[in-house]
C-alpha positions in Angstrom: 78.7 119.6 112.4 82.2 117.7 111.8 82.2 114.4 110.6 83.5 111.8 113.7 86.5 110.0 112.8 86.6 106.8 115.1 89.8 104.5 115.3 88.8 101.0 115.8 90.5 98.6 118.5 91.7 96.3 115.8 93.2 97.1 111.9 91.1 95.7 109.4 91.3 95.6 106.0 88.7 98.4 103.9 86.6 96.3 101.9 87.9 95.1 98.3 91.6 94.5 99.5 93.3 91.0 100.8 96.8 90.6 102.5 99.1 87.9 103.7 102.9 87.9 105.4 105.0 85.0 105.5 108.5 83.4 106.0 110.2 83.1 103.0 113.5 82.1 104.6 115.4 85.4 103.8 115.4 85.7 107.7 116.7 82.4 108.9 115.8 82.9 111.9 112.1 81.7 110.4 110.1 85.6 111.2 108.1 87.0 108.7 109.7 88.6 105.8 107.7 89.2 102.7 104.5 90.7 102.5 102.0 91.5 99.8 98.8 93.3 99.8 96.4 93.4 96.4 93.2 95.0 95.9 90.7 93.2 94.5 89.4 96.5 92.2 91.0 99.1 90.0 93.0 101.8 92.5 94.5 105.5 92.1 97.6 105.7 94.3 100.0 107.9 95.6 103.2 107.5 96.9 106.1 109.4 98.5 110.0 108.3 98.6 113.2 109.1 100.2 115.3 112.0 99.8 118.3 110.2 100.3 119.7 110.3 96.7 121.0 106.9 96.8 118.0 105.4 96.4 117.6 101.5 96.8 116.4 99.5 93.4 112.7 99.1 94.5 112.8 102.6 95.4 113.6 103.7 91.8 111.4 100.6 90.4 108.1 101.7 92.4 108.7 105.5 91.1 108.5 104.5 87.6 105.4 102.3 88.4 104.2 105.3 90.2 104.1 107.3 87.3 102.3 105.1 85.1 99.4 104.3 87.7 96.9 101.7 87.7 99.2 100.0 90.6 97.1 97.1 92.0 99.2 95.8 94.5 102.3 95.8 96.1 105.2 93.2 97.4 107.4 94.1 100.2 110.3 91.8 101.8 112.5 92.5 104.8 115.7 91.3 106.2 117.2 92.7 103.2 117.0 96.6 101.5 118.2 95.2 98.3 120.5 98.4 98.3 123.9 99.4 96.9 123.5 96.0 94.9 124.2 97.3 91.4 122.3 96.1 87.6 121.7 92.9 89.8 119.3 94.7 92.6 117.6 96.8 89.9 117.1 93.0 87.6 115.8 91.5 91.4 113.9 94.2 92.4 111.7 94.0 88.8 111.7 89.8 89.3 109.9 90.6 92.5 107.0 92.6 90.4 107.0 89.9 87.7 106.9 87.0 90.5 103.9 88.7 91.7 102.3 89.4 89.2 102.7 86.2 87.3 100.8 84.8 90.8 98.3 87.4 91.0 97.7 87.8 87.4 98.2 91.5 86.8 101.3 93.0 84.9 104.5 93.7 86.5 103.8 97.6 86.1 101.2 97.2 88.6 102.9 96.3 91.9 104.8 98.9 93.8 108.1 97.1 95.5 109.5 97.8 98.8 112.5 96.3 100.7 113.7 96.8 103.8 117.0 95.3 106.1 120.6 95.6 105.9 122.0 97.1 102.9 124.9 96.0 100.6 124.2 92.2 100.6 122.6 90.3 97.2 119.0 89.6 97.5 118.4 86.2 97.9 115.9 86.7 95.3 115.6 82.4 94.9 113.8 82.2 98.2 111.5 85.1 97.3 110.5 83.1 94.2 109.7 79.9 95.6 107.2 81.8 98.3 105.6 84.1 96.4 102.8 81.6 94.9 102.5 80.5 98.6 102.0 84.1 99.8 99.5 84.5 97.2 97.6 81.3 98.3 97.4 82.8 101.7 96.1 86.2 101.0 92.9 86.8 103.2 90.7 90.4 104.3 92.0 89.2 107.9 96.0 89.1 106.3 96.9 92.5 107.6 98.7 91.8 111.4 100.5 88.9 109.3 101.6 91.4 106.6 102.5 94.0 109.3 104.9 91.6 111.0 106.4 90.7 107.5 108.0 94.5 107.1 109.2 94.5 110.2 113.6 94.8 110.8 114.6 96.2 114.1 111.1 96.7 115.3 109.7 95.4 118.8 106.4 95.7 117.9 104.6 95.8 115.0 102.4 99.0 114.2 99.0 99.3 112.6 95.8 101.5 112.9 92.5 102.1 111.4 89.7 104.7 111.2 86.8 104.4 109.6 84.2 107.8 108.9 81.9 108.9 106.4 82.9 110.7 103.3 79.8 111.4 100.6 77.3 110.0 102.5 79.0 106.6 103.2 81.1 105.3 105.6 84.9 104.5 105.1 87.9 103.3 106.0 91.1 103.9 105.7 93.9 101.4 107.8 97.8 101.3 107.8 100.6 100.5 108.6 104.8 101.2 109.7 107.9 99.9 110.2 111.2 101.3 111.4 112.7 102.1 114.1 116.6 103.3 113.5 117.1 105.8 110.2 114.3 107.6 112.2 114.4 111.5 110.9 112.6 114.3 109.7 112.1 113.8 105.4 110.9 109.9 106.1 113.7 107.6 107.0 114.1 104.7 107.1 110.7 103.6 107.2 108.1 101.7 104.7 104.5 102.8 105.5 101.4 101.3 103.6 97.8 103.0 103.6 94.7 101.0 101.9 91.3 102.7 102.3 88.1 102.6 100.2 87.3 105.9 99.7 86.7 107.0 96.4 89.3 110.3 95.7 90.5 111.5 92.4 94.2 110.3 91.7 95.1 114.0 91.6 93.9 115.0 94.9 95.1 111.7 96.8 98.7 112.5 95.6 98.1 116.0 96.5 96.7 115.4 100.0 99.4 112.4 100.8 102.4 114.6 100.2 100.4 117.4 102.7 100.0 115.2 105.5 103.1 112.8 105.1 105.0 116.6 105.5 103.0 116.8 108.6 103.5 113.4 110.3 106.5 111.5 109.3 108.3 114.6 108.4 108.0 115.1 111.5 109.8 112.4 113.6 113.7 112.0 114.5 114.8 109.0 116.7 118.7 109.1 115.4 118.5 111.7 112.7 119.9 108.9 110.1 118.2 108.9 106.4 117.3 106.1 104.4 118.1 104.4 101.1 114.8 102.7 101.3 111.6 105.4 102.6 108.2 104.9 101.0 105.0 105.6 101.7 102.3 104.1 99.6 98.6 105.1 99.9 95.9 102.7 97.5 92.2 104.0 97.4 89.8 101.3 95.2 86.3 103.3 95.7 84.4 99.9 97.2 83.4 102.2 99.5 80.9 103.9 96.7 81.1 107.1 98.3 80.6 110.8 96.1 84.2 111.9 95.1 85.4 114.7 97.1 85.8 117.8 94.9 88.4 119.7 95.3 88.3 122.2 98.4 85.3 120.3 99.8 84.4 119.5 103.4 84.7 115.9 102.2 87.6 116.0 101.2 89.0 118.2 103.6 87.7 115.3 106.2 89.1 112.9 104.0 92.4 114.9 104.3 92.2 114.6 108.5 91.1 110.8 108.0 94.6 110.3 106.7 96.3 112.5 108.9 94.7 110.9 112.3 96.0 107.3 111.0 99.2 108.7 109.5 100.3 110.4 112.9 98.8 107.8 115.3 101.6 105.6 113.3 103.7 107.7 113.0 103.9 108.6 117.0 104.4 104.5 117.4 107.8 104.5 115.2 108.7 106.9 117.5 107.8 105.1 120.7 109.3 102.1 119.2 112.6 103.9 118.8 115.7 101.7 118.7 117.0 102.4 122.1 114.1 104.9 123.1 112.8 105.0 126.9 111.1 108.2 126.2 108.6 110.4 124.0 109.3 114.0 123.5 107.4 115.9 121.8 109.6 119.2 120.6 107.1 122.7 120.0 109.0 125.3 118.7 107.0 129.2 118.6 108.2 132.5 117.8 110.4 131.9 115.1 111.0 134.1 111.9 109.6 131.5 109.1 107.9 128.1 110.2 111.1 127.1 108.2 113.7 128.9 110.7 111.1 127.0 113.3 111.4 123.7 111.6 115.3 123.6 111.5 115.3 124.7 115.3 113.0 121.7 115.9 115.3 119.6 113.9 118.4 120.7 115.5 117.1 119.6 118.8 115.6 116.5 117.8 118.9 115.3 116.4 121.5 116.4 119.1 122.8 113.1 120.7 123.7 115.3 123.9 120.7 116.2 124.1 118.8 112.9 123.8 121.9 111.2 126.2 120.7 114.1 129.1 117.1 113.3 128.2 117.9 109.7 129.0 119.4 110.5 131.9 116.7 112.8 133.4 119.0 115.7 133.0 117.1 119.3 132.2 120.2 120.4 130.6 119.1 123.1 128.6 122.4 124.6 127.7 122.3 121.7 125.4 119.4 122.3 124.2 120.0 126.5 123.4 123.3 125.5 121.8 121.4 123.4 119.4 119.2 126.2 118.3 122.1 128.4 118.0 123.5 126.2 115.5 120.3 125.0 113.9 120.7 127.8 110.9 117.5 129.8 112.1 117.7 133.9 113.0 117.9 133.8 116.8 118.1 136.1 119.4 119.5 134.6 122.2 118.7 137.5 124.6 115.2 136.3 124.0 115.0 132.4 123.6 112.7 131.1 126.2 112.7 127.3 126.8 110.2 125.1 128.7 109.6 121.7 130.1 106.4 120.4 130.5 104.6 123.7 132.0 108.2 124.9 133.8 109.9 127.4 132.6 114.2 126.3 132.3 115.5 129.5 130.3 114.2 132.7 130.0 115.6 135.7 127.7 118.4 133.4 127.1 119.7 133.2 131.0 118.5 130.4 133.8 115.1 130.8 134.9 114.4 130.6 138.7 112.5 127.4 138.8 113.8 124.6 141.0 116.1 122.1 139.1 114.4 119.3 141.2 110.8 120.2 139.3 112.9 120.5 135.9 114.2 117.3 136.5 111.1 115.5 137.5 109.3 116.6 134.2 112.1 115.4 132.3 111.6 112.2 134.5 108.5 111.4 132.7 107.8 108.9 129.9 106.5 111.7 127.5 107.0 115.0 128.3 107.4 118.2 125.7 110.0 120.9 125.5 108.7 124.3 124.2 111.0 126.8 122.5 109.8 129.7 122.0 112.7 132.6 120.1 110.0 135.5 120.9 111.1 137.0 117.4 108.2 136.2 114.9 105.4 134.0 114.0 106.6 130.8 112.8 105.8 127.4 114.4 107.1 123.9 114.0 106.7 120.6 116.1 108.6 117.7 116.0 108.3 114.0 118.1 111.5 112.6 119.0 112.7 110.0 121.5 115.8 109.9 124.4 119.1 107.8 123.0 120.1 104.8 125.8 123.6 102.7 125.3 120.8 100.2 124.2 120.9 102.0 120.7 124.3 101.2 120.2 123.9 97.6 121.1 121.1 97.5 118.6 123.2 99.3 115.8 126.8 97.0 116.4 127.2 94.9 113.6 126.4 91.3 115.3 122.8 92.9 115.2 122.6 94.3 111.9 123.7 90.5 110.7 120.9 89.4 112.9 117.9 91.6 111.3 119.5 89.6 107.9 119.3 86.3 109.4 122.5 85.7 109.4 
């Protein structure tokens, strides 16, 4: 019988961790905007980064911590990506590490370092020094909502989860959580996501099972197709929970693997919702493809099209948009046999208009959450994708009064 993996109402913090978000006046506005979360016992971690390959200074920072390990916590500011900012935002992005680790009392090699906001502009890395032994005074098992809020930019909301189940015997819990809501797109951007559990895992398989289900949850998201300097995803397991280690190819650790995965999507499906400008969740099924690469680009392509995401806003079944974006997505097509659906009602098939009534198309299209389901009838490969409708409220968010205003300024 499968282990039960139960999400609670409310995030808490696995046991043997502690976090805290405050103002440290990089927002003038007076929100939240750094953040730091420590464990309390040795960790293995695992981390993935942006593809983007200009990478912010934390980015590059937190890779070289990665690679060392024995990371203990981590500090995270927003308001600001500390990006494009030359010898000076590498030289800030390491004062972060040492400023919290000088409060903490671990070295600076041991604290991963995020940053999140407008990119371009200095860090106003005096104001992060003056609150970090503040921060530090605050950190509490009940800090996680407070550190939540302090990633957030462009967010409305702020997005957390946790699960708890039993791996080796004893229970666990593994809790999270996202920001970002514009740089939405397949490959993780823009978007810092933290994951704290107290499983006991092997350093070797958590890296190995993060990479697998970030590929299969954040991957898998577009709001505006845009890729960021700044993408992390950090997972920290400390053992408190004194479970048996998962071997390799276990149940346990296959369980462990869908622990992840159920906390990593549930997220990843609220940075979706959350979409800068979004009205609307679409969930995008592609079938029938040549590869489940071939499926993934044609899941891509239609994710990203602004026409399309303008006719979803609009209520519009238009899918002669959506057929000319899997024409150009790169995949073998046939277009003599693409079939396309939305919700249960078939829009195209073989390629041509299907006979169903464009009042029914356009009353699923209507909904809040609908899917679209492509199926190329030429192979076996499969690909899904969550995406969200594009309103003229994403280009208020994106003009540059409000990028000045996630700064502060």
């Amino acid at each position: 019988m499968a282990e039960i993996i139960t999400k609670l109402r409310t995030a808490r913090l696995p046991f043997g961790f502690r976090a805290a978000g405050i103002s440290s006046g990089i927002k003038e506005n007076g929100a939240k905007d750094l953040g730091i979360v420590i464990s309390d016992f040795p960790t293995v971690s695992a981390a993935t980064f942006t593809t983007n390959r200009i990478k912010a200074a934390p980015v590059r920072l937190s890779q070289r911590h990665l690679r060392r390990g024995d990371i203990r916590a981590l500090i995270v500011n927003s308001g600001n990506a500390n990006a494009c900012n030359g010898k000076q935002g590498f030289n800030d992005a390491k004062l972060m590490t040492q400023f919290a680790a000088s409060s903490l009392g671990l070295e600076a090699r041991q604290i991963f370092v995020c940053s999140t906001g407008i990119i371009g502009y200095p860090l106003p890395i005096e104001k992060v020094r003056r609150a970090t032994p503040k921060i530090v005074e605050k950190l509490r098992v009940s800090g996680w909502k407070d550190f939540s809020r302090s990633i957030m930019t462009s967010d409305k909301v702020n997005k957390v989860c946790s699960v708890k189940t039993l791996i080796g015997g004893k229970e666990i819990t593994i809790t999270g959580t996202a920001k970002g809501s514009g740089m939405i797109a397949p490959n993780m951007a823009t978007m810092l996501a933290f994951f704290v559990t107290d499983a006991a895992i092997s350093e070797t398989d958590l890296r190995e099972n993060t990479k697998l289900v970030v590929n299969e949850t954040f991957n898998c998201i577009s709001v505006d197709g845009d890729m960021s300097t700044n993408d992390t995803v950090v997972v920290l397991a400390n053992g408190a929970a004194k479970n048996r280690r998962p071997k390799k190819g276990s149940k346990d650790l296959n369980h462990f693997t869908e622990a992840l995965k159920n906390v990593m999507l549930d997220l990843a499906k609220q940075l979706v919702r959350d979409g800068e400008g979004a009205s609307k969740f679409i969930r995008i099924e592609v079938e029938g493809a040549s590869s489940d690469l071939d499926a993934r680009k044609v899941a891509r392509a239609v994710a990203e099209s602004s026409l399309v995401k303008c006719s979803w806003n609009g209520s519009d079944p238009n899918w002669g948009r959506v057929i000319d974006a899997v024409g150009y997505s790169g995949a073998r097509v046939d277009e003599n046999k693409v079939d396309i659906y939305f919700g249960p009602l078939a829009a195209a098939i073989n390629g041509v208009v299907a006979p169903t009534p464009i009042g029914k198309l356009k009353a699923q299209v209507s909904k809040k959450e609908f899917t679209l389901r492509i199926n190329l009838n030429i192979g076996k490969g499969v690909h899904r994708v969550f995406t969200s409708d594009l309103s003229e409220e994403y280009v208020a968010y994106n003009r540059l009064e409000y990028a000045l205003k996630i700064q502060g300024r």
